[in-house]
C-alpha positions in Angstrom: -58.2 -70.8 4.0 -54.5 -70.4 5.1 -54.8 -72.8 8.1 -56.1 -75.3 5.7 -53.7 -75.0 2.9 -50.7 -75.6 5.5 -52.9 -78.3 6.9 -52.6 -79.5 3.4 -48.9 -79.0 2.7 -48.2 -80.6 5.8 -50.4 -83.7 5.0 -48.7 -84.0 1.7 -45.3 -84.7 3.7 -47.1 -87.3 5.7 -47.8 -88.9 2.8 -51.6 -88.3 4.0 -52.6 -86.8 0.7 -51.6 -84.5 -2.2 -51.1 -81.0 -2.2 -54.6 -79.8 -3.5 -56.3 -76.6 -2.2 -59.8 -78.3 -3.2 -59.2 -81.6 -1.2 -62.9 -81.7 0.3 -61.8 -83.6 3.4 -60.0 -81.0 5.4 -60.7 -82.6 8.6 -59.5 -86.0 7.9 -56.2 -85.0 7.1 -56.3 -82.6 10.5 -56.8 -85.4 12.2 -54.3 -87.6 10.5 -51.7 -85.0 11.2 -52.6 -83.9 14.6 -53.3 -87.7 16.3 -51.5 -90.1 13.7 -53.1 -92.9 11.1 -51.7 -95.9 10.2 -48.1 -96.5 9.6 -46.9 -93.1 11.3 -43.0 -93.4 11.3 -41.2 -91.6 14.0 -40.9 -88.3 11.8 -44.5 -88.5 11.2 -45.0 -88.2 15.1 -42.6 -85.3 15.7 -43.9 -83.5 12.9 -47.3 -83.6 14.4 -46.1 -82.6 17.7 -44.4 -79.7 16.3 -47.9 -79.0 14.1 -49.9 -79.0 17.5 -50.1 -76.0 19.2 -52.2 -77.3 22.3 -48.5 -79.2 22.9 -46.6 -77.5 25.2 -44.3 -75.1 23.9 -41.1 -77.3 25.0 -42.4 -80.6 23.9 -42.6 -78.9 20.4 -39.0 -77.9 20.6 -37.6 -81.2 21.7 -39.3 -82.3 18.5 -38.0 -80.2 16.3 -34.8 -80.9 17.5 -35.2 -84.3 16.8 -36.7 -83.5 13.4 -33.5 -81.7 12.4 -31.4 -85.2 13.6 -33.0 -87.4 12.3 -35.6 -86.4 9.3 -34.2 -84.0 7.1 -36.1 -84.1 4.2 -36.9 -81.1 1.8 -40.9 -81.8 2.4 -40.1 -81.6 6.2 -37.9 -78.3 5.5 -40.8 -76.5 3.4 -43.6 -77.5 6.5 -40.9 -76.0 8.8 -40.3 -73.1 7.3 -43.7 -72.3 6.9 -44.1 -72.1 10.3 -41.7 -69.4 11.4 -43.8 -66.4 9.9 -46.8 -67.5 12.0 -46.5 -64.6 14.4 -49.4 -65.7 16.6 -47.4 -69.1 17.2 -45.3 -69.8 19.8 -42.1 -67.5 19.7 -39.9 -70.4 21.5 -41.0 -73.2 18.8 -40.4 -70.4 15.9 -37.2 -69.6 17.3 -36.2 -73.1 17.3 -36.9 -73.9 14.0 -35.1 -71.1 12.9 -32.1 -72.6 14.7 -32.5 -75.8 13.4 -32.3 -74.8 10.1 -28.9 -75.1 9.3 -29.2 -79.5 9.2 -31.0 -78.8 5.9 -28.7 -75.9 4.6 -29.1 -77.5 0.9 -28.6 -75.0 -1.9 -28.6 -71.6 0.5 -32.4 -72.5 1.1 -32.1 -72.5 5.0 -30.1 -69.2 4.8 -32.6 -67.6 2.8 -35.1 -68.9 5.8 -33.0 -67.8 8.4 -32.1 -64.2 6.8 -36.1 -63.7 5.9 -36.4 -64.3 10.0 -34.3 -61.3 10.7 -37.3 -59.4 10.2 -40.0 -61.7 11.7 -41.0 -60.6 15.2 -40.2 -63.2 17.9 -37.1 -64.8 16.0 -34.5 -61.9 15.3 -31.9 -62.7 18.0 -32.2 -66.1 16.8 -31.4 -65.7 13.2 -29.2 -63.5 14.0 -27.5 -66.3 16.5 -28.1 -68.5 13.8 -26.3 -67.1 11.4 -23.1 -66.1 13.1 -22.9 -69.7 14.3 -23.2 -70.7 10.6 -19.6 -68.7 10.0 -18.0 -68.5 6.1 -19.0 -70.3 3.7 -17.4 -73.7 3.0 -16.6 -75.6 -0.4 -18.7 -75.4 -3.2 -20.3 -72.8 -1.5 -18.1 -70.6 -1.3 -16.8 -71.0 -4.7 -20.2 -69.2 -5.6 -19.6 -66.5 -3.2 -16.1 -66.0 -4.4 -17.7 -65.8 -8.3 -20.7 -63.5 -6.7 -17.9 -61.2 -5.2 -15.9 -60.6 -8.4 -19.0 -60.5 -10.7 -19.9 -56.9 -8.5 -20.3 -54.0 -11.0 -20.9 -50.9 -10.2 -24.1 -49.7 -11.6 -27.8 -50.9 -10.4 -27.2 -54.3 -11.5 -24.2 -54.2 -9.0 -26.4 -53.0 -6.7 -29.1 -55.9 -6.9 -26.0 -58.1 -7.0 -25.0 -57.1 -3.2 -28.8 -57.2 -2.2 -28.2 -60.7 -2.9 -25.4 -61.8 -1.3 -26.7 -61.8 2.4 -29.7 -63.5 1.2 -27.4 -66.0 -0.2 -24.6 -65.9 2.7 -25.9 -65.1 5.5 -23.1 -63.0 8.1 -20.0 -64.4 5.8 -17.0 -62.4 7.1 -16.5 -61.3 3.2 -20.1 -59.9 2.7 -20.0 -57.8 5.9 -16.7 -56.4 5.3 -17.8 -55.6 1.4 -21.4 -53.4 3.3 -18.9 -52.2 5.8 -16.2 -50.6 2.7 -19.5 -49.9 0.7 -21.3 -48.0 3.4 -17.8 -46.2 4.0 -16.7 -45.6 0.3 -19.8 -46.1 -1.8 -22.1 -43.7 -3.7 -25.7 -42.5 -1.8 -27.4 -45.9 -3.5 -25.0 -47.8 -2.7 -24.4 -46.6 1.0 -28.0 -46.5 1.6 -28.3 -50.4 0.6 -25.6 -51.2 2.6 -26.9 -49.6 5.8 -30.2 -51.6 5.7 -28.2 -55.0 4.8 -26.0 -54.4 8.0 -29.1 -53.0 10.2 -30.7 -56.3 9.0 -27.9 -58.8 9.3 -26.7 -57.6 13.4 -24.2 -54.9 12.4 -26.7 -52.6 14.2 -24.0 -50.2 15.9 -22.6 -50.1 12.2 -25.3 -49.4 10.5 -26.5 -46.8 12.7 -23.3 -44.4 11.6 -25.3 -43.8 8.3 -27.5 -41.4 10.8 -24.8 -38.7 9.9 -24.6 -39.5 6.4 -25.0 -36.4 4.3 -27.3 -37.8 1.5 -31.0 -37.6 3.0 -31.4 -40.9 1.0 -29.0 -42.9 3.1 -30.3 -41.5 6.4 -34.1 -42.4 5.2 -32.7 -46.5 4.2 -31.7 -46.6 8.0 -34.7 -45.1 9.1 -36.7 -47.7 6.9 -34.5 -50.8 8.6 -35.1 -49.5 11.8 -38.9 -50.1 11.5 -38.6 -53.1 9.2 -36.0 -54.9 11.8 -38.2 -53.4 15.4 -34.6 -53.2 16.9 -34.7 -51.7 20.2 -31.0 -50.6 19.6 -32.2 -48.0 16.8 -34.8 -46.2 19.1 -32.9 -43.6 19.7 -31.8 -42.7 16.3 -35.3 -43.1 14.8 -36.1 -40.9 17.5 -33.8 -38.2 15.8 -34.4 -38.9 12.6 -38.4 -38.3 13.2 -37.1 -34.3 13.6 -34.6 -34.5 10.2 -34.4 -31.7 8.3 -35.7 -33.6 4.9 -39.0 -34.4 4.7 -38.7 -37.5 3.5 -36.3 -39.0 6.1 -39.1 -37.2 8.9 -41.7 -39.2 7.0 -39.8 -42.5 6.8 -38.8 -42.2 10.3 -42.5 -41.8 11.7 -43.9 -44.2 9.6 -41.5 -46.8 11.4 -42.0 -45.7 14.5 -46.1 -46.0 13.8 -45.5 -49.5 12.4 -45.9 -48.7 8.6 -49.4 -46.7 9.0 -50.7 -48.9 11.9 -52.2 -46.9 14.3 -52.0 -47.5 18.2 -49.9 -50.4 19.5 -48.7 -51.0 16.5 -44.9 -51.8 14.7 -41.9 -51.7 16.6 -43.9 -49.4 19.5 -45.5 -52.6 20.8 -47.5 -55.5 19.6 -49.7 -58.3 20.2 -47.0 -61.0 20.2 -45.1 -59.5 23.1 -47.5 -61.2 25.3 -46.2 -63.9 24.0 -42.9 -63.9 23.8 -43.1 -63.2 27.5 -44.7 -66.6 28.1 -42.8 -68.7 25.7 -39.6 -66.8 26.4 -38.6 -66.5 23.0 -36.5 -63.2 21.5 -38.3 -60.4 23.8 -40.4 -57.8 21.6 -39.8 -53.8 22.3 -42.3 -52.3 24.9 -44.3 -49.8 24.3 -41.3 -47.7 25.8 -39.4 -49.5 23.2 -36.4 -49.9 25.3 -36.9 -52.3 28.2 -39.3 -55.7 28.8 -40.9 -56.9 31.6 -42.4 -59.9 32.7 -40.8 -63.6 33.6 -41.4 -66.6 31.9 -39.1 -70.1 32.1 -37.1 -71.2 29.0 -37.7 -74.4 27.8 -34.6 -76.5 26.2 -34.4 -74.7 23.3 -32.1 -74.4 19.8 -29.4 -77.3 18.4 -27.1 -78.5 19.8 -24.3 -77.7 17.3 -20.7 -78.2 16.6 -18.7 -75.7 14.5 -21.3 -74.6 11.8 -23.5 -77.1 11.6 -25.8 -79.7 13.6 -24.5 -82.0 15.0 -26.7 -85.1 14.2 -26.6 -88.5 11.8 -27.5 -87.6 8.1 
């Protein structure tokens, strides 16, 4: 059912058919999408080449590249998008996608994509690339953040507020240096949000300070990151934190290092997709040692070619 409702959003953008979950012809519009119909404009074709996974991995890229140049329309953006979480696609076309989307950074929706891929395995390094290449916030834009910034409370709707901003943002100079002050000068909630925002937005050697926080309820937010993010740099501090005098930071602290209840090779210990990160040479995944990688695999011509914060391309 999932492979055929993106089949289905993706036909919509083709202009193959509407967005309709009971469309009885499932394979028709496959086939549309996946080997072209009548009238296929050049958008069309890149979109199915992106779509195909029998392509190889850095034909895919070179189209989404050219996707990002030359076709940025919202129903292009939302097939995207859809195909970054896909963890049994290929890591190098994920990872580009993720880097592309800054050409349709419209209304903070491409941040929001890019900050949600901090926590998808096989694209971290490249939101996090991503988003430091985006820089501050520019014009009407940052008008908002500027508003956001002196709206801050304290209290919990502060709190949700701040949980906002990076979603929002991105790695803005202003939102970092407000988690930094927090995660220095803020109460337990508020130091234990800002630890996990930081963990999750790159400030890893940052974030990991909150180890030695007194309040058990900081220390357990990093533990939770750790696990959420898979960050290799946080291994050995989860490994401390497993033997943490509270019970609850213990607990937190093994459930991200067991992947959230998964037994085996499972979480942040080592998973499927590092196979195929290897092969498609897309952000490495931790080892079962959770500190090193191995294997070789050639990069294909990968990410946008960008100038300043944005892509450089025709609009």
């Amino acid at each position: 059912m999932e492979h055929r409702c993106i089949v289905l959003v993706v036909a919509a953008a083709l202009g193959a058919c509407p967005v309709d979950e009971k469309h009885n012809k499932p394979e028709l519009v496959q086939r549309l999408i996946l080997t072209g119909g009548a009238n296929q404009s050049p958008c069309d074709g890149w979109l199915r080449l992106v779509m195909n996974v029998s392509v190889p991995a850095d034909a895919r890229v070179e189209a989404v590249l050219k996707l990002a140049e030359h076709c940025r329309t919202h129903n292009i953006f939302q097939v995207l998008r859809s195909i970054v979480d896909h963890e049994s696609d290929s890591a190098a076309v994920r990872a580009a996608i993720v880097r592309a989307m800054p050409a349709w950074d419209e209304a903070s929706l491409a941040t929001t994509v890019i900050v949600g891929a901090l926590s998808v395995p096989g694209v971290r390094a490249a939101a996090v690339e991503t988003l430091e290449r985006m820089g501050a916030a520019r014009g009407e834009k940052e008008s908002r953040l500027l508003r956001h910034l002196a709206s801050l409370r304290p209290g919990e709707s502060g709190l949700r507020m701040m949980g906002t901003l990076s979603k929002l943002y991105g790695r803005d100079y202003r939102v970092l240096n407000l988690l930094r002050e927090t995660l220095r000068a803020g109460n337990r909630w508020e130091r234990a949000l800002a630890a996990s925002e930081l963990f999750g937005l790159g400030e890893v050697e940052t974030a990991l300070d909150a180890a030695a926080d007194p309040e058990p309820r900081v220390r357990k937010s990093l533990a939770a990151a750790i696990g959420r993010y898979r960050e290799p740099r946080g291994a050995e501090v989860l490994g401390r934190l497993v033997h943490d005098p509270d019970p609850e930071v213990a607990h937190e602290a093994r459930e991200s290092l067991g992947g959230r209840g998964v037994e085996g090779r499972g979480g942040i210990e080592g998973r499927g997709e590092a196979r195929e990160e290897r092969r498609d040479c897309g952000e490495p995944q931790a080892s079962p040692a959770w500190r090193h990688q191995s294997g070789s695999c050639t990069r294909p011509a990968s990410g946008i070619r960008s100038s300043g914060s944005g892509v450089s391309a025709s609009t």
